[in-house]
N, C-alpha and C positions, 0 to 999 in steps of 0.2 A: 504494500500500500504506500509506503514512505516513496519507495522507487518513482511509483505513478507517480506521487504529488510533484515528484523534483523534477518531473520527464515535463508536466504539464505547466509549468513555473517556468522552465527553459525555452518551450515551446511559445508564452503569452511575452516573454522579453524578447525573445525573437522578432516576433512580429509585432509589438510595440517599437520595437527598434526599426524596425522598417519601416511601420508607418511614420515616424519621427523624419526617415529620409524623404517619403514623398514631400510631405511637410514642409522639408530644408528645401526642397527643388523647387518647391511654388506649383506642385501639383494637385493637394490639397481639392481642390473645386471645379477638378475637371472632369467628364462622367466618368464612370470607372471602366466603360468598355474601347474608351480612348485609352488610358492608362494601361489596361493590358495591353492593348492593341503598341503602345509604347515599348513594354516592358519584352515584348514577344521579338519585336522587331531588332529592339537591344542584344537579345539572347542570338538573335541571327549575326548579328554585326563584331560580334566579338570572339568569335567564332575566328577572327582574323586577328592575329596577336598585335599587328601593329594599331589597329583599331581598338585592341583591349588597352592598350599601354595608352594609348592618345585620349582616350575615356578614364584611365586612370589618373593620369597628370591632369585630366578638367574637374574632376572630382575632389582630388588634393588639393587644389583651389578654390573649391566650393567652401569645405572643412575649414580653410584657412581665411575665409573671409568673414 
């Protein structure tokens, strides 16, 4: 039972933490089948290492500002 509880704690920081990122991006109040439709398109494009690093250096500047 304890197990469950930390598995489900883990699981609701998770995803508090992510929604915290759309948040930080100013995505917040856009329908949500845009935002997948975003987040789908993302998972296609970084699929390319150099397009993963050039979204990571935008990101690191995101964090930083």
């Amino acid at each position: 039972m304890q197990k469950r509880n930390e598995e489900r704690r883990r699981d609701a920081h998770k995803k508090i933490t992510l929604g915290g990122l759309i948040v930080k991006a100013g995505l917040a109040d856009i329908p949500s089948n845009v935002l997948l439709g975003l987040l789908v398109e993302g998972r296609e494009r970084i699929r390319d290492p150099a397009e993963e690093e050039r979204l990571a250096r935008l990101g690191d500047k995101e964090f930083r500002a």
